[in-house]
Steps between C-alpha positions, in 0.01 A plus 500: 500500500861420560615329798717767657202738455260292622770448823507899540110537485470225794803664724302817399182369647643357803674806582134695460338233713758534769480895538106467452490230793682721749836295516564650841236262645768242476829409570742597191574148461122482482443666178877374369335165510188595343684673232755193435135267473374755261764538289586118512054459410610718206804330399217182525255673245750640242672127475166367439362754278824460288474091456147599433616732204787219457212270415266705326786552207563159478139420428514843298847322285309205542205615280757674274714188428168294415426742265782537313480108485164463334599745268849290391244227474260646280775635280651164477117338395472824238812418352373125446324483168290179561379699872312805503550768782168583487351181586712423769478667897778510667490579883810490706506439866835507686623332235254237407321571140158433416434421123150521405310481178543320207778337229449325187662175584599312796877535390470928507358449812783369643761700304296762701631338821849482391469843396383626797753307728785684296404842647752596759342500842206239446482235774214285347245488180123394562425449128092532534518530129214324303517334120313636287295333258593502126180628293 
């Protein structure tokens, strides 16, 4: 719900409250000032619901940007023809990617890391990555 909307609803309801409470009990400045509280309450709410909705699209872009970074990653490992996508994880959290599975030598696994530190928007690599055995 947009701000100004949710702005009119509360003015709305204060106005219904008022009439419904019998405003002529009181002083006009009476139910001024419990009109200016209600409205400023509401003002209150809608800041705080938007910072909420502020924050729950970050997260939201948050989630999206992590994404789209383990995917750059595990295109970069696919292209690699000593690595093989499909033995590899890769789980991105705010930035920081997770490499887990195996490689055939010690040096793909860390031309894994390097590859995975050239994606735009990584902050770290934990290469969990094992050596496998030749048979």
């Amino acid at each position: 719900m947009s701000t100004r909307l949710m702005t009119i609803t509360a003015i709305a309801a204060t106005a219904a409250t008022m009439g419904l409470a019998g405003c002529d009990r009181g002083s006009p400045d009476s139910a001024r000032n419990t009109a200016d509280r209600t409205v400023a309450q509401a003002d209150q709410k809608t800041k705080q619901m938007g910072n909420e909705m502020k924050s729950g699209a970050q997260r939201m872009g948050d989630k999206m940007d992590d994404a789209a970074i383990t995917a750059s990653v595990k295109t970069e490992i696919a292209k690699d023809s000593e690595l093989s996508a499909l033995r590899i994880n890769v789980d991105t959290d705010n930035g920081r990617v997770a490499l887990k599975g195996t490689a055939p030598s010690p040096a793909a696994k860390e031309h894994a890391t390097t590859l995975a530190q050239g994606v735009k928007g990584v902050t770290g690599v934990d290469n969990q990555l094992t050596v496998e055995a030749k048979k």
